[in-house]
C-alpha positions as CSV (number, residue, x, y, z in Angstrom):
1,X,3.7,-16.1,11.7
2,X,7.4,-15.5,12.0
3,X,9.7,-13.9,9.8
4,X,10.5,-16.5,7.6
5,X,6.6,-17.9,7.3
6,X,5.8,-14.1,6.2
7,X,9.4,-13.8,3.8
8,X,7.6,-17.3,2.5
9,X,4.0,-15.9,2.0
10,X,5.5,-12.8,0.2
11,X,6.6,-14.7,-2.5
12,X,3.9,-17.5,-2.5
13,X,1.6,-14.6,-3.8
14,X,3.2,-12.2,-5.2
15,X,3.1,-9.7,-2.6
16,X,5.7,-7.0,-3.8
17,X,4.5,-7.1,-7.4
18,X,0.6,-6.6,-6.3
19,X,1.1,-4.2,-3.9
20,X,3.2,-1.9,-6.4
21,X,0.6,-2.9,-8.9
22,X,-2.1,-2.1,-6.9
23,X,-0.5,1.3,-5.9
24,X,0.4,2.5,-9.3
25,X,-3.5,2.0,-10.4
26,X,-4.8,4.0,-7.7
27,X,-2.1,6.8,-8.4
28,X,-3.6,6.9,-12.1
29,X,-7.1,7.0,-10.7
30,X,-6.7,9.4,-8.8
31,X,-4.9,11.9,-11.0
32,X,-7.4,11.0,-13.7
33,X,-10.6,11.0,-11.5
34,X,-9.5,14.1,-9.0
35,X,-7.1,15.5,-11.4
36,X,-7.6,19.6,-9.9
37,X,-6.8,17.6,-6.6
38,X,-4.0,15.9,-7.9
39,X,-2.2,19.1,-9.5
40,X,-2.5,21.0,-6.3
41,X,-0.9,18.2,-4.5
42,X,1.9,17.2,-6.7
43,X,2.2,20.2,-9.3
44,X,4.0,18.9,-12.3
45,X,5.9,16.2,-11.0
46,X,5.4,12.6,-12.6
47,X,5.6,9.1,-10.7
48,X,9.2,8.5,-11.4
49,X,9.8,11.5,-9.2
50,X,8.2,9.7,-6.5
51,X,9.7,7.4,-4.0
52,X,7.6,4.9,-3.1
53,X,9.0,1.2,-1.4
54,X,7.7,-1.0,0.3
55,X,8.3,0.4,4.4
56,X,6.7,-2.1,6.5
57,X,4.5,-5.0,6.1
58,X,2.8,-6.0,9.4
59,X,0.2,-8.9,10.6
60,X,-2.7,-7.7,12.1
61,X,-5.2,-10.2,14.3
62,X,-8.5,-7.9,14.2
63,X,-12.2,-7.7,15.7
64,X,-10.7,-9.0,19.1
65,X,-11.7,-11.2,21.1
66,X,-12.9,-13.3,18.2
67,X,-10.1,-12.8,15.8
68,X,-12.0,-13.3,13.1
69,X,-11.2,-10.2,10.9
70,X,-7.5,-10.9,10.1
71,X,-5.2,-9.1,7.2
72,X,-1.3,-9.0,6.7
73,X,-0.7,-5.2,5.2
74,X,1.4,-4.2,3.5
75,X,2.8,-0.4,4.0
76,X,4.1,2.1,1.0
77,X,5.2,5.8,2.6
78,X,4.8,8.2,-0.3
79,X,7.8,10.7,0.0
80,X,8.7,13.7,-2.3
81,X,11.9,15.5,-2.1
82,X,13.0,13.7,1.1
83,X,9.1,14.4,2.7
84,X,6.8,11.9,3.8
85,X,3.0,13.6,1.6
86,X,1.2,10.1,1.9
87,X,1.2,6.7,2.2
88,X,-0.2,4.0,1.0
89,X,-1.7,0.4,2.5
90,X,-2.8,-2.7,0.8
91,X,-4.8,-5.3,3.3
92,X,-4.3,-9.3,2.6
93,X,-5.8,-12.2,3.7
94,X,-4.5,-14.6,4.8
95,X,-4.9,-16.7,1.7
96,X,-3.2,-14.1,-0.4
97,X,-6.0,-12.4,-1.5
98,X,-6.6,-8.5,-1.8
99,X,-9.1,-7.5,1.0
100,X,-9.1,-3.5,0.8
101,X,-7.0,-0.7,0.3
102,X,-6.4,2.5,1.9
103,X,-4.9,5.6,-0.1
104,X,-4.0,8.9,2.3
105,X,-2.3,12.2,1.6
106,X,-0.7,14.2,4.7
């Protein structure tokens, strides 16, 4: 895929609005399911405080040599106060659909 095939496919499905989507339910998980957790790592300070934009979104051909495992993933850095504390990754097929997720606090 080049630039313009994956600027294409972003808006085909939806990409920015899911991943966002995506990240904002796990945020709310998290402080509701871990909420000691979630105090200790962010104190008082509510989402707005956060920045959180889409960094990087990248194609990755996995489970070489076959090639058969294959995601487009799309990269949120979680930064507070000018600090990189997380970040967040959302794994697409290639069909658009969401494949799995990975949440992770520095």
């Amino acid at each position: 895929m080049n630039v313009s095939e994956i600027r294409a496919w972003l808006k085909e499905y939806q990409i920015e609005e899911q991943t966002y989507n995506c990240f904002r339910t796990v945020l709310n998980k998290y402080k509701n399911e871990e909420y000691a957790e979630y105090r200790t790592t962010f104190g008082e300070i509510e989402q707005a405080d956060l920045v959180t934009e889409i960094q990087t979104v990248s194609v990755n051909y996995g489970n070489y040599p076959e090639f058969d495992y294959n995601h487009i993933v799309v990269m949120i850095p979680i930064r507070y106060h000018k600090k990189n504390i997380g970040q967040y990754k959302l794994y697409f097929t290639f069909d658009g659909k969401i494949d799995n997720d990975s949440f992770e606090l520095f």
